[in-house]
Each structure stands twice: as C-alpha cells, then as structure tokens.
C-alpha positions as CSV (number, residue, x, y, z in Angstrom):
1,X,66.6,57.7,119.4
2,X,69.2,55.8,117.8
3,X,69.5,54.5,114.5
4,X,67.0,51.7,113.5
5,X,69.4,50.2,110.9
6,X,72.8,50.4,112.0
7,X,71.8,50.9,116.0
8,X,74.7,52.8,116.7
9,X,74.2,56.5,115.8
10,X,71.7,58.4,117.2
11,X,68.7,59.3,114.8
12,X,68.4,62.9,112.9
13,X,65.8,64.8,114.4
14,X,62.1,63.3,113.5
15,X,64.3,60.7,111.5
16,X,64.8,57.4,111.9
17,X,68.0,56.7,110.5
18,X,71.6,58.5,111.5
19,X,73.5,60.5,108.8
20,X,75.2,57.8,107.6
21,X,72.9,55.6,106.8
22,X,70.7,58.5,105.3
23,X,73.9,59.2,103.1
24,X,74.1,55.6,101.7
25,X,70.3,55.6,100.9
26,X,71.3,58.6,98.9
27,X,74.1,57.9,97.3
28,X,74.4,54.0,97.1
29,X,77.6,51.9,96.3
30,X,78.2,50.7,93.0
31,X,77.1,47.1,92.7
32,X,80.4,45.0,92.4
33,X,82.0,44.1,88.7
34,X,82.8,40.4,87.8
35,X,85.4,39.4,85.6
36,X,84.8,38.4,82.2
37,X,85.9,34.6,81.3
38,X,89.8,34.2,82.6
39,X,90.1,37.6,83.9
40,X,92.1,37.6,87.0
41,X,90.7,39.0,90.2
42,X,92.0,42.7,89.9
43,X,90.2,45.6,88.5
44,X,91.5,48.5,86.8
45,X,90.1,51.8,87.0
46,X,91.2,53.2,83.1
47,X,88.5,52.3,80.7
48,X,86.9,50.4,82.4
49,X,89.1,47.4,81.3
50,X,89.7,44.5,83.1
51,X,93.1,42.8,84.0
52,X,93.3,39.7,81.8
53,X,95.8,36.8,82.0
54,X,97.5,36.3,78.7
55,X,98.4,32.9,80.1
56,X,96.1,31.0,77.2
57,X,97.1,33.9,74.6
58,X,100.8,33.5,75.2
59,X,100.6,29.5,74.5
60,X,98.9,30.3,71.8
61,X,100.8,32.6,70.1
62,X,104.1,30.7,71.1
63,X,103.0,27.2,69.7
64,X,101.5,29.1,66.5
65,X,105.3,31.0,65.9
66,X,106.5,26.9,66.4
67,X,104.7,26.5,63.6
68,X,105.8,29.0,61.7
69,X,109.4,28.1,62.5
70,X,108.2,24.5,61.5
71,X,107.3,25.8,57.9
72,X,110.4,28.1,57.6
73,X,112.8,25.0,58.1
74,X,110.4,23.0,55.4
75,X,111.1,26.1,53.6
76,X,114.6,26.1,53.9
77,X,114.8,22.6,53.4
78,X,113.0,23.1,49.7
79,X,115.2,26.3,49.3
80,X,118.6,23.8,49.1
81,X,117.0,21.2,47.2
82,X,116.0,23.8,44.4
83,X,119.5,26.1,44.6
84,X,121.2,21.9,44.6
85,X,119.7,21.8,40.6
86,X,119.9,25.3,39.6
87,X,123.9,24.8,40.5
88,X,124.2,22.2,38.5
89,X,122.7,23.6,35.5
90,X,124.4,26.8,35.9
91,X,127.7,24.0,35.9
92,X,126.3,22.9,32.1
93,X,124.6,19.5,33.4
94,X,121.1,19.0,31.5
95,X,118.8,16.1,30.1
96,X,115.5,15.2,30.9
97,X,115.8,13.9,34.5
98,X,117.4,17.3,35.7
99,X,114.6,18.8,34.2
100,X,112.1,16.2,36.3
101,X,114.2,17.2,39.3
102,X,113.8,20.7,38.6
103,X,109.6,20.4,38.3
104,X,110.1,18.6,41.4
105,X,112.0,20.9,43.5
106,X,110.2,23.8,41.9
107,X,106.5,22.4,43.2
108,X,108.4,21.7,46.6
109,X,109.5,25.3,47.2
110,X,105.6,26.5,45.9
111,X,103.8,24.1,48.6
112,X,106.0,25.0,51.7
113,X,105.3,28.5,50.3
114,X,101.8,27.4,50.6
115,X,102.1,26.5,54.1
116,X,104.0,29.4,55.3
117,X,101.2,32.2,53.8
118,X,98.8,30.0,56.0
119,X,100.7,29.5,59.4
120,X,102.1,33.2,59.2
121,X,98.5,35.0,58.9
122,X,97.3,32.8,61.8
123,X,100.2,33.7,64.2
124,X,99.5,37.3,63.2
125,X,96.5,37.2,64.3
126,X,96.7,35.7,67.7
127,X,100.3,38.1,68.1
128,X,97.8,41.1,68.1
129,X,95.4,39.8,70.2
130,X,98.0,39.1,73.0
131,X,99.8,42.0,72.1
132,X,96.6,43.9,73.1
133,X,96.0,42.6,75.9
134,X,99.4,42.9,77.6
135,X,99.5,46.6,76.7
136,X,96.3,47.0,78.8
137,X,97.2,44.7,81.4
138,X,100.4,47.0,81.2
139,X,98.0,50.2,81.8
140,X,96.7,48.2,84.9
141,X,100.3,48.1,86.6
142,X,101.4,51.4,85.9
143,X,98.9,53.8,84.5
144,X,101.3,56.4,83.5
145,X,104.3,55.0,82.0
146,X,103.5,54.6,78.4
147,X,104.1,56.7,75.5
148,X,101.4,55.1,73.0
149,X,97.6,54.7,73.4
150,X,95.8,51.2,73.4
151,X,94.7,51.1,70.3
152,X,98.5,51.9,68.6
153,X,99.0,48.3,69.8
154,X,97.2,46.9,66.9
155,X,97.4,49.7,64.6
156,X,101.4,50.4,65.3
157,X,101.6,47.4,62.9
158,X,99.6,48.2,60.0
159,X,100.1,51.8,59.5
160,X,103.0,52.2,57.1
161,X,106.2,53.7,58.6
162,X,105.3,54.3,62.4
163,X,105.2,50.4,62.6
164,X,109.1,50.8,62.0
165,X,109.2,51.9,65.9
166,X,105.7,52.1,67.2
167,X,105.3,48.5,68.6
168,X,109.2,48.6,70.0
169,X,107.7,51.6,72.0
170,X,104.9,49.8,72.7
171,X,106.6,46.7,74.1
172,X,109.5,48.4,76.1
173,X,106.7,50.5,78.4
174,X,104.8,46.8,78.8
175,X,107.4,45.4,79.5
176,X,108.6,48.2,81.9
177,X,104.6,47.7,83.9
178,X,105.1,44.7,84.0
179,X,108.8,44.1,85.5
180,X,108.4,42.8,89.1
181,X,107.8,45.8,91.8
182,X,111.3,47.6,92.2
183,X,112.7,45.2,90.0
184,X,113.2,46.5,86.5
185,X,114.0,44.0,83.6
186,X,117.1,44.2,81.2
187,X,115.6,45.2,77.7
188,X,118.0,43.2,75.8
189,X,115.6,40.0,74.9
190,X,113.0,42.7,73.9
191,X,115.8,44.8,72.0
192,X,117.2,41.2,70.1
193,X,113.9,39.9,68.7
194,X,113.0,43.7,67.4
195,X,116.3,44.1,65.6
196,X,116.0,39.9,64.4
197,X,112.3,41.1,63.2
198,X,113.3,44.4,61.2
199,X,116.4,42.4,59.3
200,X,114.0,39.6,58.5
201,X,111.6,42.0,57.1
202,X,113.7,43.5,55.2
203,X,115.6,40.2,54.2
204,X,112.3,38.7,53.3
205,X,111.3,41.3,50.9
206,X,114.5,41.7,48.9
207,X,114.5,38.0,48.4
208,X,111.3,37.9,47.3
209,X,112.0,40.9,44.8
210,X,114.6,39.2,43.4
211,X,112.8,35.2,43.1
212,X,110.7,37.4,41.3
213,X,112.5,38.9,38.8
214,X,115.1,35.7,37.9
215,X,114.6,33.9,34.8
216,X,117.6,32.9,33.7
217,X,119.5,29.8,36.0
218,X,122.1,32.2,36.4
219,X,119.4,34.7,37.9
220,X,117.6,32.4,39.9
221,X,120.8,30.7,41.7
222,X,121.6,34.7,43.5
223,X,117.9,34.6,44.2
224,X,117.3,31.6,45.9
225,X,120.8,32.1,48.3
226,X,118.2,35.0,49.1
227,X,115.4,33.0,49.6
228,X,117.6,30.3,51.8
229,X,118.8,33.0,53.9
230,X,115.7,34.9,54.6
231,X,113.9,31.5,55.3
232,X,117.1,30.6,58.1
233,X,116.7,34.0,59.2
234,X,113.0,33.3,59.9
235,X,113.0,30.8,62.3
236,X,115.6,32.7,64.2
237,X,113.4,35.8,64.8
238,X,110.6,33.4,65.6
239,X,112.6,31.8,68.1
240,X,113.1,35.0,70.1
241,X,109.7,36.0,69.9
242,X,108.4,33.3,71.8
243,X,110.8,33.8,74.0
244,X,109.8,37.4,74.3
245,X,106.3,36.4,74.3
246,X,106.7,33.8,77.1
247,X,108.6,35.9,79.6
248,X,106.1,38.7,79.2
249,X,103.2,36.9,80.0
250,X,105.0,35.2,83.0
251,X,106.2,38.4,83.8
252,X,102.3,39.6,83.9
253,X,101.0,36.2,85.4
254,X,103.4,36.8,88.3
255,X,102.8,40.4,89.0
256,X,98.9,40.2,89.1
257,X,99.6,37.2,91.4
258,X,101.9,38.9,93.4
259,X,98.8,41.8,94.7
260,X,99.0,45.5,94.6
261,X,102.2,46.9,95.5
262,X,103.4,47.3,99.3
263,X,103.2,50.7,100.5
264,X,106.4,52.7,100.5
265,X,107.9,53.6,104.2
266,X,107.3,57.1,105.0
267,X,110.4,59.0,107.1
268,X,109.4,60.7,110.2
C-alpha cells in the first residue's frame, strides 16, 4: 500500500502512512520565526537574537554626535569670549562695563554648558543602543570571534576601570564580524577615535577640575585655555566617531545584504 499522504513510499505494515511521514507527525518542524520591526531577513541561531539593521540607529546616533559637536563649537566659541576679558583684567583694565562684559560672557559659557549636559546624555544613550546591537549583529557573522559577552557592550562603559579597554575590545571583534567576507578592515579609523576619546576624557576632566578651583583672574585665565582646549578637542573625537559609527553600520548593512558566505572549495 503506499503512502496516503505523500503517495510515494510504501505504507508500514497495517499503517497508512510511510516512515517519513510517521516521523514528521512525531517530531514536527518548528513553526517559522518573523522578524521583529526592521530586522533583516537572517536569523541567528545564539540567543535566540535576531539580525537587526543598525541603519536607523546609526543616523541616529551620528546626527545626535552633530549635535554635540554643534554645542562644543558654541562652547568653544563662549570659551574665547570669556578667556578675551579675563586677559584683559589680568592686563589691569577694569570699570564697570568690563565687569558687564564679564556677567555676560560668564552666563554665555553657563548656557552652552547647559546645552552640552543635554545633547551629550542623549547621544549616550542612543551610542549604547547601537552599540548593542552591532555587537550582536557581530555574534551573527562570526559566532566565535569575540572576546567579550553581549552584555559588556553596555556595561564596558559604566564599570569603572575596564571601560578604559573593554568597549576598544568590543569594537575591534565587531568590527572584525563584520569586515566583508575575506576581506578584513584596517583598524586604524577604530584605533583613532578610541585614542581621540581617552585624551578627551581625560582633557575634559582636568579642565573641569581646574574651572573649578580658580578664583582669582589669574587662576581662571590657565583654566579656561583648559576649558577651550578640551571643548576643540571635543568636536574632533565626535567627528571620528560618526565616522566610525557610519562605516560600521554600512559595513553590517552590506554584509547581511550580501547573504551567507560562499562555501570554500574543497581539494580533491
């Protein structure tokens, strides 16, 4: 008797349907997965995660660092206004309308301070959204090339110390995963904007240590070269990471568009 479903086995004895089908009544298949929102059309077998463009994220992220390199040159642009009066009261010059100017520049350099504490938070948190998601879109191209779990993607920046080196890690592999097939890329753009970010880190928090502590005009003219520099310094290391942030995400745009990798010849 042959198979009543697939009509091309014969039937097990006193059966009606062949092994096989028997087999898939037993053990059926998985019903298919469907992307979430923009997820593209590739699935990955490690934690259940999905591959995700960063397309939208990447924009994101590189319009919101604009506009934190928008406020740094407001910034800087306050920062010579104020160190312009404190020069010429360390030269002797004073009356009442250098002090006006000095009220004036003073609440110049306080509200583009204003605007960078709320454009920087905002580009942080959209930067570790994307960063996430690259790292696991990483995982997705090559499962075994990284040296950091998921989750140090958003924690390698908050825990004290390991965030010196952790996300550097953490960006080489993804970048690595995500190189064309065969093709890897030169880590110098990654390499540049990490060494831009750790000198503005530290530039930022030695000027603002010493803003701090100035009271005198002779004081506060050191400081503010400080403060100017680290400001300039600012919209540097912005500008290479969006350009680190826009060639990963093409780099990942292009690779999941590009399909699974060709099989490698095998010699006879």
């Amino acid at each position: 008797m042959i198979c009543t479903r697939c009509d091309q086995y014969d039937a097990v004895p006193g059966g009606e349907l062949c092994r096989q089908c028997e087999a898939a009544d037993l053990h059926p298949a998985p019903p298919p997965q469907r992307p979430v929102g923009n997820a593209l059309p590739v699935q990955t077998p490690h934690g259940g995660a999905w591959l995700r463009s960063p397309v939208r994220l990447g924009w994101a992220v590189a319009i919101l660092l604009g506009v934190v390199a928008l406020t740094d040159l407001a910034a800087v642009w306050a920062d010579v206004v104020l160190l312009d009066v404190v020069d010429r009261m360390v030269e002797g010059e004073y009356g009442a309308a250098l002090e006006s100017e000095v009220d004036r520049a003073d609440r110049f350099v306080v509200l583009t301070g204003v605007a960078q504490m709320v454009a920087y938070p905002a580009a942080v948190v959209v930067w570790l959204i994307w960063f996430h998601r690259v790292r696991v879109n990483a995982e997705v191209f090559e499962p075994f090339g990284h040296r950091k779990k998921r989750g140090w993607a958003i924690a390698g920046w908050i825990v004290p110390v390991v965030n010196l080196w952790f996300p550097r890690r953490i960006a080489l592999d993804s970048w690595d995963a995500s190189s064309p097939w065969g093709k890897p890329r030169s880590h110098a753009l990654v390499n540049a904007w990490w060494t831009l970010w750790l000198i503005g880190g530290v530039a930022n928090q030695a000027s603002a240590s010493a803003y701090r502590g100035a009271e005198t005009a002779e004081e506060i003219q050191p400081a503010m070269e400080q403060v100017l520099f680290a400001d300039a310094f600012e919209i540097l290391t912005a500008a290479f990471a969006i350009l680190f942030v826009l060639a990963l995400t093409r780099m990942q745009d292009d690779k999941a568009r590009s399909g699974p990798r060709a099989p490698e010849p095998v010699s006879v």
